[in-house]
N, C-alpha and C positions, 0 to 999 in steps of 0.2 A: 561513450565508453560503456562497455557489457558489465553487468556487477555479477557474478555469480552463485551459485549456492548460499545463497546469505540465510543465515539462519533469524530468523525477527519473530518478535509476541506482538500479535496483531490486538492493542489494546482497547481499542473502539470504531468503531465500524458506524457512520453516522449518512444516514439520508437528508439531501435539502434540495430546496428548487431555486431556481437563478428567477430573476424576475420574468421571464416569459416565459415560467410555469416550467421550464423543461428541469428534471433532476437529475441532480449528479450525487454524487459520493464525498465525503472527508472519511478517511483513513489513517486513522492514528499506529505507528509502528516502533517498536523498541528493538534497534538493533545488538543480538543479545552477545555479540560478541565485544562490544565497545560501550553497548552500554547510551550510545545517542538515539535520541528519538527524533521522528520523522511524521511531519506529516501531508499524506500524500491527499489531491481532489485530480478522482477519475471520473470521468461522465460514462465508463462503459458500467450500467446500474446489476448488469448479468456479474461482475464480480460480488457483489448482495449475498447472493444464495451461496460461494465456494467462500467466503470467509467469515469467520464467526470469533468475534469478544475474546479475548486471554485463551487463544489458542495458538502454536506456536506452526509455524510454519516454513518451509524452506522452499525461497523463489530467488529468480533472476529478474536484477533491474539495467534497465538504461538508463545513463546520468548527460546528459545533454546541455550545452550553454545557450543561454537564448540573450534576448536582448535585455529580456529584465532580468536575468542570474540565471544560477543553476537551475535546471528540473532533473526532477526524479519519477521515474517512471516503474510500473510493474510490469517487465515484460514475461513472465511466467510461475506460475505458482508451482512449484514441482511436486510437493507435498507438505501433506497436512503432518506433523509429527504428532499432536496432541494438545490437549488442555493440560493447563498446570494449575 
């Protein structure tokens, strides 16, 4: 399922390495319309540099069932709206 225009404060933004060194991402996000937090682990590390600490942003997610539960996915960052 497509999420779209979701407005979220992306409130920490964290690097780490899986045991065979390779790094991924933890994504902490405050959906600001509801008010739930989220947190997302992407291994693409190119999102690093486009998102930055209690800045607010408007993107599109994919929400998909897997075998272990739901995921959530960043499928586009539309725009940056600002720091608050």
């Amino acid at each position: 399922m497509k999420l779209k225009s979701i407005d979220v404060l992306v409130t920490k933004v964290e690097v780490k390495e899986n045991k065979e060194g390779k790094g991924y991402l933890i994504i902490n996000l405050l959906d600001l319309a509801s008010g739930d937090n989220f947190q997302i682990i992407n291994k693409e590390l190119e999102l690093l540099g486009k998102l930055k600490s209690m800045t607010k942003f408007k993107m599109d997610f994919d929400l998909s069932s897997t075998k272990y539960g739901l995921k959530l996915e960043i499928a586009r960052i539309i725009s940056e709206e600002g720091i608050i």
